[in-house]
N, C-alpha and C positions, 0 to 999 in steps of 0.2 A: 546467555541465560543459564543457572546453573540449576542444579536439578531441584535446589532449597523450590525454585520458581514455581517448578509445579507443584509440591509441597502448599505453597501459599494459595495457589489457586486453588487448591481442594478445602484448604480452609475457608475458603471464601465462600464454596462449595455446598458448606457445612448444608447447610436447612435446605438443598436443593432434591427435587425426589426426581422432576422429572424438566423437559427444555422449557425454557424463556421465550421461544420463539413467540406462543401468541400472547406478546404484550401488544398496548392499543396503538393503533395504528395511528393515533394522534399524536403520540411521541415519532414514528417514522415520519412523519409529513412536517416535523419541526427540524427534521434532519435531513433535509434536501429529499424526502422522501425516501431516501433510501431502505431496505428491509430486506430480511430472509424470506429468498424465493424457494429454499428444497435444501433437503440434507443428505448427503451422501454416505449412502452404510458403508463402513470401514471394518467396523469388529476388532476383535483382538482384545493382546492386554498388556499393559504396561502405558508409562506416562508420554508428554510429546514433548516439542519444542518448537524451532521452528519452519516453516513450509517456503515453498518458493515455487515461482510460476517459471517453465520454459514458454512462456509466449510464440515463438517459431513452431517448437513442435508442439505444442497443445497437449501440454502436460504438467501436470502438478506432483509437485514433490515435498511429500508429508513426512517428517521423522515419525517415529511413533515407539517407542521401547527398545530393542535390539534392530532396527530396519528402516528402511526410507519406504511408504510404500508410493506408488506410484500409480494417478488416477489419467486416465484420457479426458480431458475438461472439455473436448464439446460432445461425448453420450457422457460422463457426470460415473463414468465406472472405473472400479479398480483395474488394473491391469499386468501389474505385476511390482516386488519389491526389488529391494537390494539387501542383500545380508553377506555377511553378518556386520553388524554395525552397533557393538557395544555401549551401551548408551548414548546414542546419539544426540545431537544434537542438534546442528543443519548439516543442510547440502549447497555444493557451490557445482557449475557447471561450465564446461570450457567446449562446447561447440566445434570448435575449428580441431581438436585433438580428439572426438571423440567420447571423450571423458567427463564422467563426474567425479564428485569426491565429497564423503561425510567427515565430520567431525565427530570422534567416537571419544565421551569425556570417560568413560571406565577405564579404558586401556591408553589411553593416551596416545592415540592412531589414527590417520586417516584413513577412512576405503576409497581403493580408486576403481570406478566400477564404468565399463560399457556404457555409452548411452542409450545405443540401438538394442543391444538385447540384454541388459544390466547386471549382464556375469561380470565376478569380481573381477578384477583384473592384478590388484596387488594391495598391497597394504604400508603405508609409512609411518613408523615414530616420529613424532612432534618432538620439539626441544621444550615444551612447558607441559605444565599438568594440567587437566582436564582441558584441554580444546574445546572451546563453546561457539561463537559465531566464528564464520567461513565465508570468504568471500573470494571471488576469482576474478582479477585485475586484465581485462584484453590491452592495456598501452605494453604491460612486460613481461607477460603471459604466466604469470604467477598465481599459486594460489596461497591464500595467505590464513593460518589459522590465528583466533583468535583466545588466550588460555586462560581462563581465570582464575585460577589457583596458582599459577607460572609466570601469573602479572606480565606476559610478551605475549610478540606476538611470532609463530613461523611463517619462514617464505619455502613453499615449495617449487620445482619446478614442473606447469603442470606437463608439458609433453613428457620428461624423461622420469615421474614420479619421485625426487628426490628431493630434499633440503640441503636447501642454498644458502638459510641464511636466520638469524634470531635476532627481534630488535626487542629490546627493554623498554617496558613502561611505565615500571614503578608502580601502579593502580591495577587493579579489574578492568579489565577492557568488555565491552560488548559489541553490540552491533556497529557494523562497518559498510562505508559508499564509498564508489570510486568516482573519477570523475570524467575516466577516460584517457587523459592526459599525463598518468603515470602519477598522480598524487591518491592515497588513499586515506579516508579521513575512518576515527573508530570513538566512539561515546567511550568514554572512562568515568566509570560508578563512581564517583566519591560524592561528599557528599555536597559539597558544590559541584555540579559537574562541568567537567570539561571536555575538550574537544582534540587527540592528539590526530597530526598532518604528516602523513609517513611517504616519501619518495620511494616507488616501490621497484625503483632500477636499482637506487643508491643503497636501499634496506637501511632507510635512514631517520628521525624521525626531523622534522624540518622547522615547525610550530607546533605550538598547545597553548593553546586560551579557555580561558574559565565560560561558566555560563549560568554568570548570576540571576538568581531566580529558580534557577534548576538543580532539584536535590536528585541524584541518583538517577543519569541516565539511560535509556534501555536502548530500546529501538529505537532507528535510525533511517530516515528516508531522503533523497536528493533531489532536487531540481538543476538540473546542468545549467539551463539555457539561462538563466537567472545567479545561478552560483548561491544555490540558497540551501542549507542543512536544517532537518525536522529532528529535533530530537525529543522523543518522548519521557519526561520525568515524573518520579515516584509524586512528587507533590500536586500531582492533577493538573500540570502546565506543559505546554508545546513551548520550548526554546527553539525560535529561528534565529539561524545565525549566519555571516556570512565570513564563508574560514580565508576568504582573502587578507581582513581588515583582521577579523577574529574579535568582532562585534556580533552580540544580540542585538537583533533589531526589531523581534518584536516577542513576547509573552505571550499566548494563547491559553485560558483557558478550559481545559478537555476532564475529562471522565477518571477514576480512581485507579490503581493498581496497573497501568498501561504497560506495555510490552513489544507493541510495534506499532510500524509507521508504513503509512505510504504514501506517494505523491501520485497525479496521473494527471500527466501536462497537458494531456486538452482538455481535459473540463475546469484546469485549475480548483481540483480541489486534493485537499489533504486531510487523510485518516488516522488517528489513533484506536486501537482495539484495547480493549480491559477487560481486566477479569471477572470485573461486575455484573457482566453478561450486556454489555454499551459497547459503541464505535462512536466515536465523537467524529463527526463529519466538520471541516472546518471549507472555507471557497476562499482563494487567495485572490484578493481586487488588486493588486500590484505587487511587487517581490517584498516590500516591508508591510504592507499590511493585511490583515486575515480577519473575518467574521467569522465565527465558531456559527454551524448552522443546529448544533441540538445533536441530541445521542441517538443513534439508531439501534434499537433492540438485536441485542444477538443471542448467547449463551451465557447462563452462567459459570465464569472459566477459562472465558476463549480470550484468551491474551494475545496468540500469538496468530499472523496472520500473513498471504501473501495477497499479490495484487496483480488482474492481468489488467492491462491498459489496451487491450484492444476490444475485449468486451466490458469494462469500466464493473467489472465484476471483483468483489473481495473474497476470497476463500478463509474461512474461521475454523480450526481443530476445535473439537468438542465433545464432551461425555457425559454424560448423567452420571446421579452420585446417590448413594442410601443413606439411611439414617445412621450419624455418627457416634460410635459405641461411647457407650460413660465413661468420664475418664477417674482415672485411680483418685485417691484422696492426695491432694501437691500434685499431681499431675498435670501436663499442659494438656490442652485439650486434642482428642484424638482427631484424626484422619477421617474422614466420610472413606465409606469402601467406595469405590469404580464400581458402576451396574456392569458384570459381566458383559462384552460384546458388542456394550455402546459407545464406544469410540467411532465418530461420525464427522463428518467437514461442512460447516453450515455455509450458504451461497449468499453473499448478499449484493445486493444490485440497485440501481437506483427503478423509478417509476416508469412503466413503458410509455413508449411516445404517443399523445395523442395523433389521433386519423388527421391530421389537414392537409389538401395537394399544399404539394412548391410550386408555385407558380415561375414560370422563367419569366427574365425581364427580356429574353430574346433568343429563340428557338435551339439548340446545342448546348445551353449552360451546364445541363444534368451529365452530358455525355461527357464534358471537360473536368466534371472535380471528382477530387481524389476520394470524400466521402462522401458515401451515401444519402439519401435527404433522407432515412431512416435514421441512421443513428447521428447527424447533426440536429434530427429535430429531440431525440434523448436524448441528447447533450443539452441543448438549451433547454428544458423541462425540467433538467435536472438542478438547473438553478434556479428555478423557478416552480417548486411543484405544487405549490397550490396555487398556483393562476392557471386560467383557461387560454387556451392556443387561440388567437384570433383568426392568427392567415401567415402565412410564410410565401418567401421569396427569395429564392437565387438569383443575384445582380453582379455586374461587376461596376466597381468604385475603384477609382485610381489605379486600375490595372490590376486590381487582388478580387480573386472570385469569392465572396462572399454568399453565405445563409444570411437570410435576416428573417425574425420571428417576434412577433408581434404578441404580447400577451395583456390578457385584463384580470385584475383582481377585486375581488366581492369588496364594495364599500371605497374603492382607492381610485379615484379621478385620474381619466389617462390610461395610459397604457404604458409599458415597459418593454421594450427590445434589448433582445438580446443578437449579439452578432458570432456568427460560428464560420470560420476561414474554413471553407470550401475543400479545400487540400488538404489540409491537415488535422482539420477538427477540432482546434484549440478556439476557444472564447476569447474575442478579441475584446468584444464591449458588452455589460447592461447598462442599458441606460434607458431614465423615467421621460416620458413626454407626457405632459400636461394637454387638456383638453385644447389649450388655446396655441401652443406649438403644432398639437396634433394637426390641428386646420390647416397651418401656417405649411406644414409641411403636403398636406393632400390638396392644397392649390396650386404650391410649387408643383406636385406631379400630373399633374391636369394641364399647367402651362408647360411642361416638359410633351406630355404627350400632344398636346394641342401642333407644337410648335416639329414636330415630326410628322405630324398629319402631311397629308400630299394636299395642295393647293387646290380649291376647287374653280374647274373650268367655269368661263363665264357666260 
C-alpha cells in the first residue's frame, strides 16, 4: 500500500468530524453481528498502514508515521514502539530469530528490531524503491519485501539480516501469503489483477494467473487447509482463487475502497475492511462457495486491518478528521486535517455467547476438548446471530468430539444446528431441521436412551 493510500482514505474522510462507531446496530446484526466493542487511544501524528497480530505473544503491531507502535491486546494498552521506521509501512515477525522487521518506504530500508525489548537492532537496504507489504516465510526463513515503485520483490535473510536475493515482477505488488511449504503467493495491482507464485528457496517466480473480475488487487488473506487465496479488489469484489489451478472460483461481492483481508479457519468466515468506515463479513459454506453476511460498521478510513484468530477479534487503525479547507480555484480538492491526537485502533468482535449449560452426552466430555463450551457456543452464534440458543450439547459421533447447538428463529419453522469440532473450533455443519425431522430425530433419542436404560427386574 503506498502512501497515495492513505491520501485516498482522507478523501474519503472529507465530511467526517467525528467516529462511525454508533451506526445502528441493525446493520451489525446483518453482519454476523459482528461490531465495535472499544477503541484504543494511540495519539500521535502522521499517517498508518498496515497492522499485524503476534497471536503467541499477545501483541499487536500497528505502523503509524515514522514507528511500529506496539499495543498488549489482552489490557487493550500501548506498550512501547519501534523507531526509527521512515515511513513505514508494515511489520513481518520471525519468532524463532527473535526478530522483527519494518518496511520503511521513505528510505528504502528495513528495521530489524528485538522482539523482546524492540531496540533496533540494524537496518537493510532493499534492492527496489519504496518497500510496501512484508512478509516473513518460516519453510526458508526469509523475509521478503514487497516495492511498489521497484515493481520486485527483496529476499532477506532474516537470521543474518542481509539480502540474498531480488525477483522481478514487472507490476506493483501488494500484499503477500505464504503457505508454509516454501511457495509465497503476492496480489499484483493491475488492472485485471493477478496473482504471482514465488518459490522462496529458489527466489524464483514459478506461476501468475489473472483474476478476472478483479480490478486492482490489495489485500490479501489465506486458507491453508483448503488452498484457498482472498483477494480484496478496488471494484467492491472478493476474488477467491485457487493458486494450484490458478482459477477463480468464486466473486464475492463486499464493501468500496478495501485494503485488507482476513480469514479465521474456525469460524470459516472471511473479512474485507474499507475505507467507507464497513468490514464486509463474508461465512465460507465450502472452499468454492461464500455468502456475503452484510457490512459491519467500523470507522470512517479504516482500510487497513489485522486479525487475531484466537480471540475472533479484528483490529481497525483509525482517526478523526476536520473540516476540509476550500480548495484554490482548478484545484483538486484538499485533504481533511487529522484531529490532533486521534489516531486510535477500533476492536471489532463478533456477539457474545448466550448463557445456555452444554450439556454432556456422558460425564468427562468437557474435560476432553480442546475448546472451551464458552467460545464454541461464540463461534456458533456467530453464524447465527439473530437466532436464540435453544440448548447445546457435547457428544461424540464417529469418534470426533463435537458441540452441537440448536438454534430458533422468530417466524422460521424448525430449528437450525450448527456443529463446532470440540478440539479445534472450526464449524463443521449448519444445518435447518424442519419441525417434522425435528420429531423424527427426538424419538430416535428417546429410543436411543430407552434402549440404554438397564432392564427392569421382574
Amino acid at each position: 500500500m503506498l502512501r497515495s493510500r492513505f491520501v485516498r482514505a482522507c478523501l474519503l474522510a472529507a465530511a467526517a468530524f467525528s467516529s462511525a462507531i454508533a451506526l445502528s446496530s441493525a446493520a451489525a446484526q446483518t453482519a454476523g453481528g459482528y461490531h465495535v466493542v472499544k477503541k484504543i487511544a494511540v495519539g500521535g501524528e502522521g499517517g498508518w498502514d498496515y497492522a499485524l497480530v503476534d497471536a503467541a505473544a499477545r501483541r499487536l503491531y500497528v505502523s503509524h508515521g515514522t514507528k511500529a507502535v506496539v499495543i498488549d491486546i489482552e489490557k487493550d494498552a500501548v506498550i512501547g514502539e519501534v523507531t526509527p521506521a521512515n515511513g513505514i509501512h508494515g511489520i513481518a515477525l520471525a519468532p524463532e530469530f527473535n526478530r522483527g522487521f519494518t518496511s520503511n518506504g521513505r528510505d528504502t530500508t528495513v528495521t530489524i528490531f528485538d522482539l523482546k525489548t524492540l531496540a533496533t537492532i540494524g537496518s537493510v537496504k532493499v534492492t527496489g524503491a519504496n518497500p510496501d507489504a512484508i512478509w516473513y516465510d518460516d519453510a526458508s526463513k526469509r523475509v521478503f519485501t514487497f516495492n511498489g515503485s521497484g515493481k520486485n520483490a527483496t529476499a532477506i535473510d532474516a537470521a543474518k539480516g542481509e539480502v540474498v536475493g531480488t525477483i522481478a515482477l514487472g507490476a506493483k505488488p501488494e500484499f503477500a501469503q505464504n503457505d508454509g511449504k516454501g511457495l509465497l503467493f503476492v496480489n499484483l495491482e493491475t488492472d485485471t489483477g493477478q496473482v504471482a507464485v514465488i518459490d522462496t528457496k529458489a527466489l524464483r517466480e514459478t506461476k501468475r494467473y489473472w483474476l478476472p473480475g478483479c480490478e486492482g488487487p490489495s489485500g490479501l488473506a489465506i486458507d491453508r487447509k483448503n488452498n484457498r487465496l482472498f483477494s480484496v479488489c478496488g471494484n467492491k469484489t472478493m476474488a477467491v482463487s485457487d493458486p494450484a489451478t490458478g482459477k477463480v472460483v468464486a466473486l464475492v461481492p463486499i464493501c468500496a475502497g478495501p485494503d485488507a483481508a482476513a480469514f479465521d479457519p474456525a469460524t470459516k468466515m472471511v473479512f474485507a475492511s474499507c475505507g467507507g468506515g464497513v468490514m464486509t463479513v463474508v461465512t465460507q459454506e465450502s472452499a468454492d462457495t461464500y455468502t456475503p453476511l452484510g457490512d459491519a460498521p467500523t470507522q470512517r478510513g479504516s482500510r487497513t486491518m489485522a486479525y487475531d484468530t484466537k480471540t475472533h477479534r479484528a483490529y481497525l487503525a483509525a482517526a478523526e478528521y476536520g473540516q476540509a479547507p476550500a480548495p484554490q480555484p482548478g484545484a483538486r480538492p484538499a485533504r481533511p486535517p487529522m484531529v490532533p491526537g486521534s489516531f486510535s485502533v477500533i476492536v471489532v468482535e463478533a456477539p457474545a455467547a448466550q448463557g445456555v449449560t452444554v450439556k454432556e452426552e456422558k460425564p468427562g466430555l468437557l474435560t476432553k476438548a480442546g475448546i472451551t463450551a464458552e467460545a464454541a457456543t461464540a463461534t456458533a452464534q456467530a453464524r447465527l446471530p439473530t437466532a436464540k440458543l435453544k440448548s447445546a450439547e457435547i457428544e461424540e459421533e464417529k469418534g470426533k468430539l463435537i458441540y452441537s447447538f440448536d438454534f430458533e428463529t422468530a417466524g422460521k419453522p424448525g430449528i437450525d444446528e450448527v456443529n463446532v469440532d470440540a478440539m479445534t473450533g472450526t464449524v463443521l455443519a449448519v444445518e435447518h431441521e424442519t419441525p417434522k425431522s425435528e420429531a423424527a430425530e427426538a424419538a430416535k433419542g428417546k429410543a436411543k436412551d430407552k434402549a440404554k436404560a438397564p432392564a427392569k427386574k421382574p
